[in-house]
C-alpha positions in Angstrom: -43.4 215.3 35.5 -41.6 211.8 35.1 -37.7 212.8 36.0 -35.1 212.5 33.4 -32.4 209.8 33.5 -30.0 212.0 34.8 -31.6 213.3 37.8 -32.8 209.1 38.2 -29.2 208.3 38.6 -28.0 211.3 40.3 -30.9 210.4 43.5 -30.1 206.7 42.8 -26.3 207.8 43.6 -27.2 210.0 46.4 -29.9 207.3 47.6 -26.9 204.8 47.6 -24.3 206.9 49.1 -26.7 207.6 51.9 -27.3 204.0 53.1 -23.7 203.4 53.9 -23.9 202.1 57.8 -21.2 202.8 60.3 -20.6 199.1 60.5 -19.8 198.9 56.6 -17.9 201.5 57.3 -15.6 200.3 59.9 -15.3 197.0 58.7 -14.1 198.5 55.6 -11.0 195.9 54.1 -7.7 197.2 55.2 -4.9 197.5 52.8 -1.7 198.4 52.5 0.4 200.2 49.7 4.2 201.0 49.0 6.0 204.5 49.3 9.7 205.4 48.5 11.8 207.9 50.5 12.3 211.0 49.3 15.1 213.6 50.3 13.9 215.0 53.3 11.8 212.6 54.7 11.7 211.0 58.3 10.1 207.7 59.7 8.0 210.6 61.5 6.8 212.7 58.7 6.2 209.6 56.5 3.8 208.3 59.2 2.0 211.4 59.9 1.5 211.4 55.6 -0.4 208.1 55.5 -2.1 208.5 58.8 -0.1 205.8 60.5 1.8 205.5 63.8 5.4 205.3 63.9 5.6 202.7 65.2 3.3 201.0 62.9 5.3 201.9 60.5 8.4 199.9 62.5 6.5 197.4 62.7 5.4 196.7 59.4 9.1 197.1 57.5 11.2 195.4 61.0 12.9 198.5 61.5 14.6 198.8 64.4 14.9 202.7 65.2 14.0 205.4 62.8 17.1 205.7 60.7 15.7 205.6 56.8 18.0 206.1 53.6 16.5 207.9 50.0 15.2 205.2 47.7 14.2 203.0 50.3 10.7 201.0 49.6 8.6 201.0 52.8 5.5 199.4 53.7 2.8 201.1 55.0 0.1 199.3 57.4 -3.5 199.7 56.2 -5.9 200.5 58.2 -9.8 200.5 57.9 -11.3 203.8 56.1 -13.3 205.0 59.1 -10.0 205.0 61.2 -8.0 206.7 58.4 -11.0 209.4 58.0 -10.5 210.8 61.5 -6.8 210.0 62.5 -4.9 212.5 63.8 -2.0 213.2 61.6 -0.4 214.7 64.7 -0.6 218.4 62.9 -1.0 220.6 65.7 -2.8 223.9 64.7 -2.7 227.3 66.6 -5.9 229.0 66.2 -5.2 232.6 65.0 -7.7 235.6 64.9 -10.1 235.9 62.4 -9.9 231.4 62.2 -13.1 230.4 61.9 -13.4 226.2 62.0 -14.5 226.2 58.4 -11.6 228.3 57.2 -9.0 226.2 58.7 -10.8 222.8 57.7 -11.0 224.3 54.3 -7.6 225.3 54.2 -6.3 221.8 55.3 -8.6 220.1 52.9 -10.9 218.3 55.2 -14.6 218.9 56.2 -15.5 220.5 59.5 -17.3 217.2 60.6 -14.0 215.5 60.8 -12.1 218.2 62.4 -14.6 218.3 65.2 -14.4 214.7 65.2 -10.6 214.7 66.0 -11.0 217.3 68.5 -13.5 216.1 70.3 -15.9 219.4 69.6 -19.3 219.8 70.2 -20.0 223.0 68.1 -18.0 225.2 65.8 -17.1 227.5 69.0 -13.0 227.8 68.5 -11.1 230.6 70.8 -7.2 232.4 69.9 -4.6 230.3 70.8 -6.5 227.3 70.8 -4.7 223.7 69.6 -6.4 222.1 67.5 -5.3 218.3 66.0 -5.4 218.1 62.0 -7.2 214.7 60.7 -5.1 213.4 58.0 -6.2 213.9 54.4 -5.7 210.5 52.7 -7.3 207.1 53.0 -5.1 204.2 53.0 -7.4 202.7 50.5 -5.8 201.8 47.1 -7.3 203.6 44.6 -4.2 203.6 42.2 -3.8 199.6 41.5 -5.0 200.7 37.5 -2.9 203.2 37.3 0.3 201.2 38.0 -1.0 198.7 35.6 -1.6 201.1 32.6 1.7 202.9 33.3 3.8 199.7 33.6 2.8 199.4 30.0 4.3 202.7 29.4 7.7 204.1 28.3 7.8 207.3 30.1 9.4 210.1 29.5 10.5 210.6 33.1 13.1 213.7 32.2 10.6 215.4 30.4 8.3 216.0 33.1 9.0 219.0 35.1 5.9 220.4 36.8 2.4 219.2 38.0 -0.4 221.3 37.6 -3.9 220.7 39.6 -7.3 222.0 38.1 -10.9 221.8 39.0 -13.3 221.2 35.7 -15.6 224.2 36.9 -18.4 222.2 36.7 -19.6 219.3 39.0 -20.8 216.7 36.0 -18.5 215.0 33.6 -15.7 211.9 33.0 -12.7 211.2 31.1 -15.0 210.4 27.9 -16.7 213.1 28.0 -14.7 215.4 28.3 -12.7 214.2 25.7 -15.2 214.2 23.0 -15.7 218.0 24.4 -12.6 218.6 23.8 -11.5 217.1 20.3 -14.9 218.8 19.3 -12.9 222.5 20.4 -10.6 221.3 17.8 -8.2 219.1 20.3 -6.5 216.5 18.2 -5.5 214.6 20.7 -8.3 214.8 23.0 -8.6 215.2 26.8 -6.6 218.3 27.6 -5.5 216.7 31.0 -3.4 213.8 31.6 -5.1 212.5 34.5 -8.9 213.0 35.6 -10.3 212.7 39.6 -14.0 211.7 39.5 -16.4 213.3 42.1 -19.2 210.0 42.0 -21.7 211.7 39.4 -20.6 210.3 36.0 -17.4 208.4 37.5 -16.4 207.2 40.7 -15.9 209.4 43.5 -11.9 209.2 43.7 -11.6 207.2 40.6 -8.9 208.2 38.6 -8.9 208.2 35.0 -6.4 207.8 32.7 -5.8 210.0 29.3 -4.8 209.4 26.5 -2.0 212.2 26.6 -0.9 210.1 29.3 -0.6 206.7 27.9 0.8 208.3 24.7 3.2 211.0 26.6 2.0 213.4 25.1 2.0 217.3 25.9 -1.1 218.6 27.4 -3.4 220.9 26.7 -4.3 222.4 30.0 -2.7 225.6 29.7 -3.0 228.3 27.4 1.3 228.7 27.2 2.3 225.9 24.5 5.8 225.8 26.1 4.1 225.2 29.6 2.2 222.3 28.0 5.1 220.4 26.7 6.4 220.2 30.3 3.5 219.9 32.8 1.3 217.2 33.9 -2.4 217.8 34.2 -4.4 216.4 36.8 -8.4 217.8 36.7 -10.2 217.2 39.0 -14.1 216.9 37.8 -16.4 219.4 40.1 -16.7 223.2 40.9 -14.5 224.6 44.0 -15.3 228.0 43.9 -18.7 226.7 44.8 -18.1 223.5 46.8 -15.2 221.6 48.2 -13.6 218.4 46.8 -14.8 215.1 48.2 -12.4 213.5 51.3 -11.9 210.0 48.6 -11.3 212.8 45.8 -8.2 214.6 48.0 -7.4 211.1 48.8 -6.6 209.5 45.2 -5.1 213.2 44.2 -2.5 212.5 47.4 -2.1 209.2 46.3 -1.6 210.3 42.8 1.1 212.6 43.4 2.8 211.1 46.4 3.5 208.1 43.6 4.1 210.4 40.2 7.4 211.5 42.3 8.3 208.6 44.6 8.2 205.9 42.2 7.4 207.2 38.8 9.5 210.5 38.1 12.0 209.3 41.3 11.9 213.4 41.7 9.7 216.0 44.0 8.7 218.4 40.7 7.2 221.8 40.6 3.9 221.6 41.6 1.2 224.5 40.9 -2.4 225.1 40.9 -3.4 226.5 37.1 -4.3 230.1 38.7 -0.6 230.3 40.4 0.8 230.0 36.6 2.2 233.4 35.2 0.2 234.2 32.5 -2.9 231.9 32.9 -5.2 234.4 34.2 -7.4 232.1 35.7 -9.3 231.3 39.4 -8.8 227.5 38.8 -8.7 224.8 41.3 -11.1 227.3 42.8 -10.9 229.3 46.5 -12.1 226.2 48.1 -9.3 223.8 46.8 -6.7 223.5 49.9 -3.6 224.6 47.8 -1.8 225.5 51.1 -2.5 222.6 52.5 -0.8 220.9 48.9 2.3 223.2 48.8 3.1 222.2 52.0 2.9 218.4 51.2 5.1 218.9 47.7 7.5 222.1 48.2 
């Protein structure tokens, strides 16, 4: 039976993904990107976010202790994507009973490969009271150039903006087009329901983001069933099924990267932030059980 194009470009995708070498890997170009401080932050905490050393981060913005003020732009050093993957983001975790390795790697949002990697583990074996290091979630790769460029165009409505709600599409094919002819066909007038899509490498790229056009237009969403919710929350979806599997390392990566710039530089605010499920009134299991929402409050609370 001859296969159909689909299932052609879904082994020609896998086939590709497969042939990455460890030496493409770790030669990977290194890049740097921006971040503004928040209320709350330290030089500490800030490094530990992008995977960094403190005193990388010194060194890059010619800082000569660790005194920071709110607004202030930093630069943070880039480093390969095979380093970022399996840096320790200096998280110590104390195994509890009943942890299994793949519970806590879900719960942090990384796979158990790299959390055996950054403890040096040779099985899945884990004991109580055992200290285990936390690989950081994000790559320092840029995956949000486009983004700044499309919303630089934009008048947003920074004040109208009060909450960010994170979704999974409950089903692991799709892309911004798509979906939005799925949508305006459910009667949707002005298309994708979310402002921001996350692909997963099938019909986009894995960690490319798209762009909406509730977005560019500021309009309300259509992501939740409460209208009043809608005129106040941005959607981000991203495309893939997490009650089933987990979301790709580059996909957690641009939704960080996302996020960590909707606040710092776009909204200048830390907003509400929410899976769909955790909305009063929803009734809904979306992002899914295996979408690390802990991991997430803990990042934007």
């Amino acid at each position: 039976m001859q296969p159909t194009r689909r299932q052609f470009t879904q082994k020609a995708l896998l086939a590709a993904a497969g042939c990455t070498t460890l030496a493409q890997q770790l030669f990977a170009q290194a890049t740097s990107t921006n971040y503004t401080v928040r209320n709350g932050d330290t030089l500490g905490h800030i490094a530990q976010r992008h995977g960094v050393s403190t005193a990388e981060l010194r060194r890059a913005n010619r800082l000569s202790g660790d005194l920071i003020g709110v607004g202030q732009k930093l630069n943070i050093p880039g480093q390969s994507a095979a380093t970022t993957a399996v840096a320790s983001a200096g998280n110590p975790y104390l195994v509890q009973s009943g942890d299994t390795l793949g519970a806590i790697a879900r719960a942090h949002g990384i796979s158990v490969g790299d959390l055996k990697r950054a403890n040096n583990l040779s099985s899945d074996v884990i004991r109580i009271g055992q200290t285990l290091h936390i690989p950081a979630i994000g790559s320092t790769a840029d995956l949000l150039s486009h983004v700044r460029v499309a919303t630089a165009k934009i008048a947003v409505r920074r004040n109208h903006w009060q909450r960010i709600v994170v979704h999974h599409s409950a089903i692991k094919y799709g892309n911004a087009k798509k979906y939005d002819a799925a949508h305006r066909r459910r009667g949707m007038q002005n298309g994708l329901a979310y402002h921001f899509l996350i692909g997963n490498g099938i019909d986009s790229g894995d960690g490319e983001i798209e762009i909406g056009p509730r977005w560019s237009k500021q309009l309300l969403g259509g992501h939740l069933k409460s209208y009043q919710l809608n005129l106040s929350a941005i959607g981000i979806c991203f495309v893939g099924n997490f009650e089933q599997t987990q979301p790709s390392r580059k996909q957690l990566a641009a939704f960080t990267q996302l996020m960590d710039w909707l606040q710092g530089d776009v909204l200048k605010r830390n907003t509400q932030f929410a899976g769909h499920k955790e909305l009063k009134g929803e009734q809904t299991i979306c992002p899914g059980k295996y979408f690390p929402l802990a991991a997430m409050h803990a990042r934007y609370d």
